[in-house]
C-alpha positions as a Markdown table, in Angstrom:
| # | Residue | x | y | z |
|---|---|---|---|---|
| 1 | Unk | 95.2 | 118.1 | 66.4 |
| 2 | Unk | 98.6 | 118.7 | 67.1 |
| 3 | Unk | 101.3 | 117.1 | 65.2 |
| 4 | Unk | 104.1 | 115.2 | 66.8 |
| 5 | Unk | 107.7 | 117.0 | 66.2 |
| 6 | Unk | 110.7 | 114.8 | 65.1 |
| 7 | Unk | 114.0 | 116.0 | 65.1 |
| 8 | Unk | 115.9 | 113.5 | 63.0 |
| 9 | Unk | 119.7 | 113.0 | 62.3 |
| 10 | Unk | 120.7 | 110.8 | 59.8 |
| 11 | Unk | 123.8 | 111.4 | 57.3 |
| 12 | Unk | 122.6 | 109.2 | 54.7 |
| 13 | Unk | 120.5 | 111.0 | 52.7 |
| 14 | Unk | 118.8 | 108.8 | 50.9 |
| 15 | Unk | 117.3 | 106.8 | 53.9 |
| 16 | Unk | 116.5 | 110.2 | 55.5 |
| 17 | Unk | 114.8 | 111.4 | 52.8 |
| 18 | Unk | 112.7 | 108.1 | 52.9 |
| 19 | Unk | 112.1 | 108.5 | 56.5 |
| 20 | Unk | 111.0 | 112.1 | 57.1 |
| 21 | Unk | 108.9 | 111.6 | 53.6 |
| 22 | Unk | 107.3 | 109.0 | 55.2 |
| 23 | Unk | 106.3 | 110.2 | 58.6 |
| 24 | Unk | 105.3 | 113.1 | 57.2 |
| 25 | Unk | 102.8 | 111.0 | 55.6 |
| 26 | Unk | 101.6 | 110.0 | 58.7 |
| 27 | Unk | 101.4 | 113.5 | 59.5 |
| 28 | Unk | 104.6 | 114.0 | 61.8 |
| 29 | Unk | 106.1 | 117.3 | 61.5 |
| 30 | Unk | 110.3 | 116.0 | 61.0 |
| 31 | Unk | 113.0 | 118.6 | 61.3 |
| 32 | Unk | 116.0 | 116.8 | 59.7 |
| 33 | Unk | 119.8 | 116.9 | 59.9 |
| 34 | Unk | 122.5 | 115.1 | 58.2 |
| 35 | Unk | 125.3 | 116.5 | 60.4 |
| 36 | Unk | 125.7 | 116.0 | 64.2 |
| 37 | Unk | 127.6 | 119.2 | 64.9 |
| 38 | Unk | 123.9 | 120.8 | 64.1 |
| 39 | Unk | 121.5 | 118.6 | 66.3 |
| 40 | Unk | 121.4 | 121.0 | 69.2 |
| 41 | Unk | 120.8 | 124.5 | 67.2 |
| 42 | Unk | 118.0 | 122.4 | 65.9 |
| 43 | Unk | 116.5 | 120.8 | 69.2 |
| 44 | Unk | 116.5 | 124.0 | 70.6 |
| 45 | Unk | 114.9 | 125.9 | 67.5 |
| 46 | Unk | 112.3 | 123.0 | 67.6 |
| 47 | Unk | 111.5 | 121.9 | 70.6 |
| 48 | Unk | 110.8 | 118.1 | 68.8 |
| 49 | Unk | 108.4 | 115.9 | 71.0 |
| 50 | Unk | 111.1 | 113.1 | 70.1 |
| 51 | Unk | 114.3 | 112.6 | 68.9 |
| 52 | Unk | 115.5 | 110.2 | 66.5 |
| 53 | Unk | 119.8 | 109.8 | 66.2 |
| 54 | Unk | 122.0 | 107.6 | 63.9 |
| 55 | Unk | 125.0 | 106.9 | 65.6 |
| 56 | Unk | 127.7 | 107.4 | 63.2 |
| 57 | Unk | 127.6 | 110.8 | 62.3 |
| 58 | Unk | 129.9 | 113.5 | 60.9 |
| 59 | Unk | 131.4 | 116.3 | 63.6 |
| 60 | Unk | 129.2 | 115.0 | 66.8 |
| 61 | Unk | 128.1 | 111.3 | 67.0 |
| 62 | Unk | 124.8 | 110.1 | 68.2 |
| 63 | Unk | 126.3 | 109.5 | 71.6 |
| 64 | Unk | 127.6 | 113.1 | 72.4 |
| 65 | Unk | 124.0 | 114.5 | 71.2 |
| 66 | Unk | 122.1 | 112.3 | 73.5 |
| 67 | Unk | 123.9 | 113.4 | 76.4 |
| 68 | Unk | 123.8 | 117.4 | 75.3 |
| 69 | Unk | 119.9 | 116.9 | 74.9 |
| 70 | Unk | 120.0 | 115.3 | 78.0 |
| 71 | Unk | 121.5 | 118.3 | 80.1 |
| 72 | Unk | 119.0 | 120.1 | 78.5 |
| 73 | Unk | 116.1 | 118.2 | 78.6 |
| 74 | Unk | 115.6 | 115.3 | 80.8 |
| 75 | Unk | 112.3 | 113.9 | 79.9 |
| 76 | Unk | 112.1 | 114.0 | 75.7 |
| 77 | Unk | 112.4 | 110.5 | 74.0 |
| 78 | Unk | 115.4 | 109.2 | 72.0 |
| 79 | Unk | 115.7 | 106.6 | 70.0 |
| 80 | Unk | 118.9 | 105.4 | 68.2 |
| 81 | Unk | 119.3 | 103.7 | 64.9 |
| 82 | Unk | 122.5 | 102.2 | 64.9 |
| 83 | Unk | 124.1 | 98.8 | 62.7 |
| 84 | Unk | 126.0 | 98.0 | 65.8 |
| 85 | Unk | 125.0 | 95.2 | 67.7 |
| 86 | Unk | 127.2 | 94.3 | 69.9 |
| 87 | Unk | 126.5 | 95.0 | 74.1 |
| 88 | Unk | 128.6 | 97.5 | 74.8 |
| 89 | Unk | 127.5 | 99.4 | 71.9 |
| 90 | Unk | 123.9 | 99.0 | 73.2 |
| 91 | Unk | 124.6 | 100.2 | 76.6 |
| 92 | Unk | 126.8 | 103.0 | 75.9 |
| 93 | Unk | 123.5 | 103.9 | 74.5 |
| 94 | Unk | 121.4 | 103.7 | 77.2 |
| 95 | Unk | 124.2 | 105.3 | 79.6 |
| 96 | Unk | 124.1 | 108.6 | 77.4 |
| 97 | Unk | 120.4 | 108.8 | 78.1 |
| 98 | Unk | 118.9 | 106.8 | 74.7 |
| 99 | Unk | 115.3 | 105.1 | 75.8 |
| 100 | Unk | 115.1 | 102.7 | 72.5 |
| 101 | Unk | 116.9 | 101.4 | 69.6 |
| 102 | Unk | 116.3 | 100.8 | 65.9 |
| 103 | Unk | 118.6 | 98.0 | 64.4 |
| 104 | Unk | 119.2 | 99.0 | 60.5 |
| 105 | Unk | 117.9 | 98.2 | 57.9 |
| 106 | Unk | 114.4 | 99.0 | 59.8 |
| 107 | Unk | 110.8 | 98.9 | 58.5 |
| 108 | Unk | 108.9 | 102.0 | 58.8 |
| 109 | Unk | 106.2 | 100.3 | 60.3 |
| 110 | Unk | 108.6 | 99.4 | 63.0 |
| 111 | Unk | 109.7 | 103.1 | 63.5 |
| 112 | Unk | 106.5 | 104.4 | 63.8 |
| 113 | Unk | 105.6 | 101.7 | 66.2 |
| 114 | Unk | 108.3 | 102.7 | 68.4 |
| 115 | Unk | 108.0 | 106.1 | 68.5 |
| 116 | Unk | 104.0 | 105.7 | 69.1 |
| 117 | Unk | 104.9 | 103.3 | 72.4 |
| 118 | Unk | 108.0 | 105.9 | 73.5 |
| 119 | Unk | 105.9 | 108.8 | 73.3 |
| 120 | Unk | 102.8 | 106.8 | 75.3 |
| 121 | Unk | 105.5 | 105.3 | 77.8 |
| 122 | Unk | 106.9 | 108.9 | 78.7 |
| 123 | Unk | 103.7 | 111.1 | 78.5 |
| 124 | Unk | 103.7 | 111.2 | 82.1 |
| 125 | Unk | 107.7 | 112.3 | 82.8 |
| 126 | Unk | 107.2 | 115.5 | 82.4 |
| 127 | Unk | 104.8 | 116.0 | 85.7 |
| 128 | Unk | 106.5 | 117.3 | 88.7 |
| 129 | Unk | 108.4 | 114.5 | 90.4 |
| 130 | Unk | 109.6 | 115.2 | 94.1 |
| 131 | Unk | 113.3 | 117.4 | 94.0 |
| 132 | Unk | 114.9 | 115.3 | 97.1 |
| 133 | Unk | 113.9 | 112.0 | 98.3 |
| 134 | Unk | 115.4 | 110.2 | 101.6 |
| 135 | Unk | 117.0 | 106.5 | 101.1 |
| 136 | Unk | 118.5 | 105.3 | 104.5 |
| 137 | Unk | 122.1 | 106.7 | 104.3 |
| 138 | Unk | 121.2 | 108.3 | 100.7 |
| 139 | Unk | 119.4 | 111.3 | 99.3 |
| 140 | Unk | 118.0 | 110.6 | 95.8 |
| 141 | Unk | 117.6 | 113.4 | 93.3 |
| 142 | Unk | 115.1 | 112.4 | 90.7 |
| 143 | Unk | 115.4 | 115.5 | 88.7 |
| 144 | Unk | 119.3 | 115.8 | 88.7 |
| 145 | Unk | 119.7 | 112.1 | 88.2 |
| 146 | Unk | 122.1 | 112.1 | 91.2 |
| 147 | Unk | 122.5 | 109.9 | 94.6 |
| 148 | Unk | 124.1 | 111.4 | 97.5 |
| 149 | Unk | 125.8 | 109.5 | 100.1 |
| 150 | Unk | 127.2 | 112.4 | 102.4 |
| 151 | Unk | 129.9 | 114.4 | 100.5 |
| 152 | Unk | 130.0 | 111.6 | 98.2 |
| 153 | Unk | 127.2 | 112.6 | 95.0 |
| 154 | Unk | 127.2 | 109.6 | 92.3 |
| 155 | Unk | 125.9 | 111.0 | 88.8 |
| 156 | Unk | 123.3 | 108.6 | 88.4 |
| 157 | Unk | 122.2 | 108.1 | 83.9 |
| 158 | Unk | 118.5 | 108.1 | 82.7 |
| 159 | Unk | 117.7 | 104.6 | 83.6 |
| 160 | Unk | 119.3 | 104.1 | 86.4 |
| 161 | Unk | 117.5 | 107.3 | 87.8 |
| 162 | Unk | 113.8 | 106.1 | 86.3 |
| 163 | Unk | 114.8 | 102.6 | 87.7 |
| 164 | Unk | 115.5 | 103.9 | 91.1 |
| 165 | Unk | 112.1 | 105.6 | 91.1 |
| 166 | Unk | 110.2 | 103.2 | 89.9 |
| 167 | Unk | 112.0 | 100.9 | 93.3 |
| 168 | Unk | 111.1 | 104.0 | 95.3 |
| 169 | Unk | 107.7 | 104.0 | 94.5 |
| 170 | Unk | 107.4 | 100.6 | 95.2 |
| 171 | Unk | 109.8 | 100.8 | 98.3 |
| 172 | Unk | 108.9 | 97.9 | 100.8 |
| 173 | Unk | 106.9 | 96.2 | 98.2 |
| 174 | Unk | 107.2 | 93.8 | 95.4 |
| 175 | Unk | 107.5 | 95.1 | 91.6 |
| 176 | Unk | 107.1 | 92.4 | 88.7 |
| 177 | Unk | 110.4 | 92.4 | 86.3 |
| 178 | Unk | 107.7 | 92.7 | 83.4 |
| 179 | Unk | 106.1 | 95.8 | 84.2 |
| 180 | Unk | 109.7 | 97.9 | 84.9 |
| 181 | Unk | 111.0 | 96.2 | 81.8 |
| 182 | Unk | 107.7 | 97.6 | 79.7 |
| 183 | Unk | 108.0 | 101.2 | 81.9 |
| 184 | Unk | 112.0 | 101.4 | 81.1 |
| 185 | Unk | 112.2 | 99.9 | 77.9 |
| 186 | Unk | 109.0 | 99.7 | 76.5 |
| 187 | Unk | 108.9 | 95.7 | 75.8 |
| 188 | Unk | 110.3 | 93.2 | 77.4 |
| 189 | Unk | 112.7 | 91.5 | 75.1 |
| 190 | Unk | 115.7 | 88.5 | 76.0 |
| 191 | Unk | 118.2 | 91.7 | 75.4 |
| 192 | Unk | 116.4 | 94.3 | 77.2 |
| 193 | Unk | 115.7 | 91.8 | 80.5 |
| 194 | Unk | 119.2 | 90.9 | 79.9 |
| 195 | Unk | 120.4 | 95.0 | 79.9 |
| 196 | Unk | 118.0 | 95.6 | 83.5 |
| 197 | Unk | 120.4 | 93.1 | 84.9 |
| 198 | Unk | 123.2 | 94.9 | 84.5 |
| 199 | Unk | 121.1 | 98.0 | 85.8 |
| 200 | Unk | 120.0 | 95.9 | 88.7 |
| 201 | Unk | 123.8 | 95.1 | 89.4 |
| 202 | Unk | 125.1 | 98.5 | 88.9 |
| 203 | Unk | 122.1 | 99.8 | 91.7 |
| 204 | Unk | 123.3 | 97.5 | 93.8 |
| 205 | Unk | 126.7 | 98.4 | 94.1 |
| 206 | Unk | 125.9 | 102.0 | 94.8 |
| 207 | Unk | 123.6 | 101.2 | 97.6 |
| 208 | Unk | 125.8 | 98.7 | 99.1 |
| 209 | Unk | 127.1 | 101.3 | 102.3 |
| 210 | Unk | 124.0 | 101.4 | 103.4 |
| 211 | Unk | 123.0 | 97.3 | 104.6 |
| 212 | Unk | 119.7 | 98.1 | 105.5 |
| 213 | Unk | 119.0 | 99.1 | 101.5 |
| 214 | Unk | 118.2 | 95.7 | 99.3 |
| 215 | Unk | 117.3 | 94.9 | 96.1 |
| 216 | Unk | 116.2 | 91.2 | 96.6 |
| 217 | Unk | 115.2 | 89.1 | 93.6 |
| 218 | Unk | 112.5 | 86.8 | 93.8 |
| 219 | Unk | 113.1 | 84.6 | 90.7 |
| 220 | Unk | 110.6 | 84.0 | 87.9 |
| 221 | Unk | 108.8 | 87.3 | 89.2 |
| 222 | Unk | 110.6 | 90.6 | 90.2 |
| 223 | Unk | 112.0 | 92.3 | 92.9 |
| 224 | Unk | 111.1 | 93.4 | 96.6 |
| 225 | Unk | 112.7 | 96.5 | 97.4 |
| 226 | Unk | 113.7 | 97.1 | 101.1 |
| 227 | Unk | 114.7 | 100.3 | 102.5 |
């Protein structure tokens, strides 16, 4: 059976020898770093299945490695551990294409647990997804995470792209709040529902030339996409 790569950047090195000790326990193969100016010579001499990124790192922070893996890989999961808790923290995060995050001090149990759900949540990004889809006024482009309104292209992050899908496969129909949250996030948590507000907020506004495009919430259950 094959064993699930890590690539792992953490600059204490106590907790990261803890951590890669211990998944490899659990028989996860965990290429390790303690410096961010090395994280992409190591994702691309890798190829992990998963990526997990302290924040606060020497040369490159966790931020900046997120978004390089991102250019070069769309689809693998990231998860962040960070000690910062406050919002805009969080969704800097997400913005720089992070799908999870690990508050510290963290179990083990709980990191395996999220890296088990991430990797079952986003088996199925990497099948072919459609290179240009049509959206009244719009053109979406799944696979460059971009929305084009004429000459106008908006650089759309990682869940606002997924999140626009997942209203595109549902378009004219009604998708519960619980199931994006779980497809997006992977739970549906006070903090995460309140994060997919913001998302909801932020799709709104760069649909808003186009009227006959609407997000419309029916409260208590979801959203009915109309376009």
């Amino acid at each position: 059976m094959k064993r699930t790569k890590v690539l792992y950047i953490e600059d204490e090195p106590a907790l990261g020898r803890i951590v890669k000790e211990s998944l490899e326990s659990r028989d996860f193969s965990v290429s390790m770093g303690t410096d961010g100016g090395e994280a992409i010579a190591s994702f691309l001499r890798n190829k992990p299945d998963i990526c997990v990124l302290d924040i606060m790192l020497p040369e490159k922070d966790g931020y900046t490695i997120a978004r390089e893996i991102r250019r070069i890989s769309p689809t693998v999961p990231i998860i962040f551990l960070t000690a910062k808790t406050q919002t805009e923290d969080l969704l800097k995060g997400f913005e720089s294409g992070g799908n999870d995050y690990i508050h510290k001090p963290f179990s083990m149990e709980e990191l395996i647990v999220r890296i088990s759900n991430l990797l079952q949540l986003t088996s199925g990004l990497s099948s072919p997804s459609p290179e240009i889809i049509p959206l009244g006024q719009y053109t979406f482009f799944p696979l460059r995470y971009e929305l084009q309104n004429g000459a106008d292209t908006r650089k759309l992050s990682y869940r606002e792209a997924n999140l626009l899908m997942i209203f595109m496969e549902n378009r004219n129909a009604l998708v519960k709040r619980k199931d994006i949250l779980l497809r997006i996030w992977g739970d549906d948590s006070f903090f995460n529902s309140r994060t997919l507000d913001v998302y909801i907020t932020k799709l709104r506004e760069y649909l808003r030339k186009d009227p006959s495009i609407e997000i419309i919430t029916v409260k208590g259950v979801g959203y009915h996409f109309v376009a």
